[in-house]
C-alpha positions as CSV (number, residue, x, y, z in Angstrom):
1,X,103.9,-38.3,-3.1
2,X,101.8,-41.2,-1.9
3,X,101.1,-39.1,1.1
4,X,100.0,-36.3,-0.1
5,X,97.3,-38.3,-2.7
6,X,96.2,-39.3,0.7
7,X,95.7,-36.0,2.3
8,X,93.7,-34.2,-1.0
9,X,91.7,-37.3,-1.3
10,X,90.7,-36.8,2.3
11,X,90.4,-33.3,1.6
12,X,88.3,-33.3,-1.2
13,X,85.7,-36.1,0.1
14,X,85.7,-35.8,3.6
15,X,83.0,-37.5,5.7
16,X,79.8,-35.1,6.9
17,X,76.9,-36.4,8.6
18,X,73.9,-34.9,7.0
19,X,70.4,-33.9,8.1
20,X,68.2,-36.0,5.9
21,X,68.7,-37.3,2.4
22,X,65.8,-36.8,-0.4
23,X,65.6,-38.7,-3.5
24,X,65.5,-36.4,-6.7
25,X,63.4,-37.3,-10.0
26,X,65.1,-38.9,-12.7
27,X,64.6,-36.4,-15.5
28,X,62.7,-33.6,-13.5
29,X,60.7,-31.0,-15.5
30,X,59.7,-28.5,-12.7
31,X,61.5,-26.1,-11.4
32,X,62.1,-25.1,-7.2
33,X,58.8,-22.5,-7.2
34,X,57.1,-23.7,-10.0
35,X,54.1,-24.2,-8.8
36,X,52.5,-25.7,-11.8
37,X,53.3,-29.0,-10.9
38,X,50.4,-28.5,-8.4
39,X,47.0,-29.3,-11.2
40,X,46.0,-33.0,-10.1
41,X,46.7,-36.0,-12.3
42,X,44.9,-38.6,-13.2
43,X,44.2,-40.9,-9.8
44,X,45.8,-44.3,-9.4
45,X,43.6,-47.5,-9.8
46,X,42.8,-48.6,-6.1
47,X,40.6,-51.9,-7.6
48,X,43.6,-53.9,-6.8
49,X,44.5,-53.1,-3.5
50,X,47.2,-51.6,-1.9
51,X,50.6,-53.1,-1.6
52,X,53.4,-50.7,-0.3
53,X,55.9,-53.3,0.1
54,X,57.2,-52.9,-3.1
55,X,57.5,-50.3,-5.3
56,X,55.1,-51.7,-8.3
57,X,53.8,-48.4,-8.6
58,X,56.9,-47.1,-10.6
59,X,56.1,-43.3,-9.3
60,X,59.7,-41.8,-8.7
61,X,60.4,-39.7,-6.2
62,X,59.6,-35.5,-6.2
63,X,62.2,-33.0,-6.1
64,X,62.0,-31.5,-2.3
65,X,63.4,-28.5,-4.0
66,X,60.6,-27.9,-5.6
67,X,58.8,-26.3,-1.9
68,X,61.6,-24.7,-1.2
69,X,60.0,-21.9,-0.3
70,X,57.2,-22.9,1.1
71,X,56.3,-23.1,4.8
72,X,56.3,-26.1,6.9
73,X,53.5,-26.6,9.8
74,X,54.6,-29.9,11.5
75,X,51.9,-29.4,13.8
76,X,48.8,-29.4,11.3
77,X,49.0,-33.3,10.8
78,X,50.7,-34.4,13.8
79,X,47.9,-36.7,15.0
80,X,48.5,-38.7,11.8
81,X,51.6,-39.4,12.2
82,X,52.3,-43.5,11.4
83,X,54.2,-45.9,13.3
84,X,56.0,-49.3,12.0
85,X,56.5,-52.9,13.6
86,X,60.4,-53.3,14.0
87,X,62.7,-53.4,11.0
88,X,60.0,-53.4,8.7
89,X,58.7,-50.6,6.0
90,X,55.5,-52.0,5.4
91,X,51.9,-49.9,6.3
92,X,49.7,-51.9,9.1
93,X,46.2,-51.9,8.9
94,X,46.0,-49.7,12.1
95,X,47.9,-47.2,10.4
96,X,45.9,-46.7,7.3
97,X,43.4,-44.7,8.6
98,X,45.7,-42.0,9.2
99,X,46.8,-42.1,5.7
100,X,43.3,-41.7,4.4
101,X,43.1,-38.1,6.5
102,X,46.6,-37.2,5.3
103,X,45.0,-37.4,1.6
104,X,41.6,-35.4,2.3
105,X,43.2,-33.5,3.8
106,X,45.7,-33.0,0.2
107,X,42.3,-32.8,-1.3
108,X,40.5,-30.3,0.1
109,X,43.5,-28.3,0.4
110,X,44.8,-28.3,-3.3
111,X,47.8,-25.5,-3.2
112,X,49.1,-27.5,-0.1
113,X,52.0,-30.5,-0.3
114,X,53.4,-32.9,2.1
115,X,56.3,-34.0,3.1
116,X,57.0,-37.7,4.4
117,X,60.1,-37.7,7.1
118,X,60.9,-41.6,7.8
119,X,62.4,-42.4,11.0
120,X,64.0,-45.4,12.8
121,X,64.7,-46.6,15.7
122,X,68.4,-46.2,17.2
123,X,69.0,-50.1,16.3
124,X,70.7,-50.4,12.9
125,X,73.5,-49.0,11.3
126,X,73.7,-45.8,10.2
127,X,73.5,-46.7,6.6
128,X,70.7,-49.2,6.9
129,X,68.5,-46.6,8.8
130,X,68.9,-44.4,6.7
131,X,68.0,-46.9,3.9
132,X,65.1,-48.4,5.9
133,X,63.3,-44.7,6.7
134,X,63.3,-43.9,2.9
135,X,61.2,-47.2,2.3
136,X,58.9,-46.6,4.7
137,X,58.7,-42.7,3.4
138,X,58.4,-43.6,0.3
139,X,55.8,-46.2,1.0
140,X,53.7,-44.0,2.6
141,X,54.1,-41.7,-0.5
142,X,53.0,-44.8,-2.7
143,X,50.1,-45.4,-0.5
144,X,48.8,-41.7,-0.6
145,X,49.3,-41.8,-4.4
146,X,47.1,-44.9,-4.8
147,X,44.4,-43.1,-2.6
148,X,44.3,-40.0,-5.3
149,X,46.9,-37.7,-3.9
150,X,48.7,-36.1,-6.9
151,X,52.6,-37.7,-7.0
152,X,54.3,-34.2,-7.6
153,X,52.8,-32.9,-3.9
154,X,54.1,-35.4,-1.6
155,X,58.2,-35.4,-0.9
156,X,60.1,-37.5,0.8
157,X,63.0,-37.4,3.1
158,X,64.8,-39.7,5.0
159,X,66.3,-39.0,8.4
160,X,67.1,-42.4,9.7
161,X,68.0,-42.6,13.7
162,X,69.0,-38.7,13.5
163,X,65.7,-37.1,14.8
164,X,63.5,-39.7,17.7
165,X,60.5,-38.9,19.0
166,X,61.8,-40.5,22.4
167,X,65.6,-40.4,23.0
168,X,65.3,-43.3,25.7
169,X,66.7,-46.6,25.2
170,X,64.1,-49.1,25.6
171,X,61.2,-50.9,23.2
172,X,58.5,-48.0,24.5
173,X,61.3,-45.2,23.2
174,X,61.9,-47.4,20.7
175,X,58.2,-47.8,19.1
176,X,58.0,-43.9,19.0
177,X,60.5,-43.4,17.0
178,X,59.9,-46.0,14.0
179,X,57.6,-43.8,12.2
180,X,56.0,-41.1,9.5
181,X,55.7,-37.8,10.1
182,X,53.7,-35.9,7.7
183,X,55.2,-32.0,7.4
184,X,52.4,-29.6,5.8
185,X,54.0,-27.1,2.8
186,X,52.1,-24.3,2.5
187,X,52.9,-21.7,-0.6
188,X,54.2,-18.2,0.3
């Protein structure tokens, strides 16, 4: 009897590795394909500075189900792309330029969203990586929000080790592939 708990336990849970994890809105009002989440909101006080070390801002994550069905162009803002100093989550000031043409770009192109994909480096564990590329998604996210970008049109995924820029083994590999990259949603 024990045995067989066993087995439908196994059965039912399993263990799959998945693609990349998004973090849904508590308490969600838009629906995937409503597009009226898309009118700006009110910009975010930049007097103070920007800190993306923490998440002070209290904006919660978008729904990536909401673009479901729009189209991704990886290519359009691949020169933006942002890169991290090992094991941390936190913006450098070299990398902050890039986020300022990530949001005018937003701006002048108001039916467009972004997604943030965070990547590590192959040193970690699974879990942590994982952990440690949704920080430095969603910090990028906070940062673009505190420049004016409306919340609702920047998601956020996580894909931890899964998807390097460099599959090599080494500190030049590795610097590649601790980083932002900022996927262009266009609507149907």
């Amino acid at each position: 009897m024990m045995m067989l708990g066993l087995v439908l336990t196994f059965a039912t849970v399993g263990c799959k590795k998945h693609p990349g994890y998004t973090t849904a809105i508590p308490g969600l009002t838009h629906k995937p394909g409503d597009e009226t989440g898309l009118a700006p909101s009110n910009p975010v006080d930049t007097n103070g500075g920007i800190n993306t070390t923490t998440t002070g801002t209290g904006i919660a994550p978008t729904d990536a189900g909401i673009y479901s069905t729009y189209t991704p162009h990886p290519e359009i803002l691949q020169a933006q792309t942002i890169y991290f100093d090992y094991d941390k989550s936190s913006i450098k000031s070299s990398e902050q330029g890039k986020l300022g043409e990530v949001a005018n770009y937003l701006k002048t192109n108001p039916t467009h969203a972004v997604r943030v994909e965070g990547n590590c480096d192959e040193r970690g564990t699974e879990e942590y990586n994982r952990s440690l590329g949704e920080r430095r998604a969603l910090g990028a996210r906070e940062y673009l929000v505190q420049l004016g970008v409306d919340p609702i049109r920047v998601v956020t995924i996580t894909y931890g080790e899964d998807k390097p820029a460099d599959p090599g083994h080494n500190e030049a590999a590795w610097s590649k592939n601790r980083r932002d990259d900022f996927i262009v949603l266009t609507p149907p």
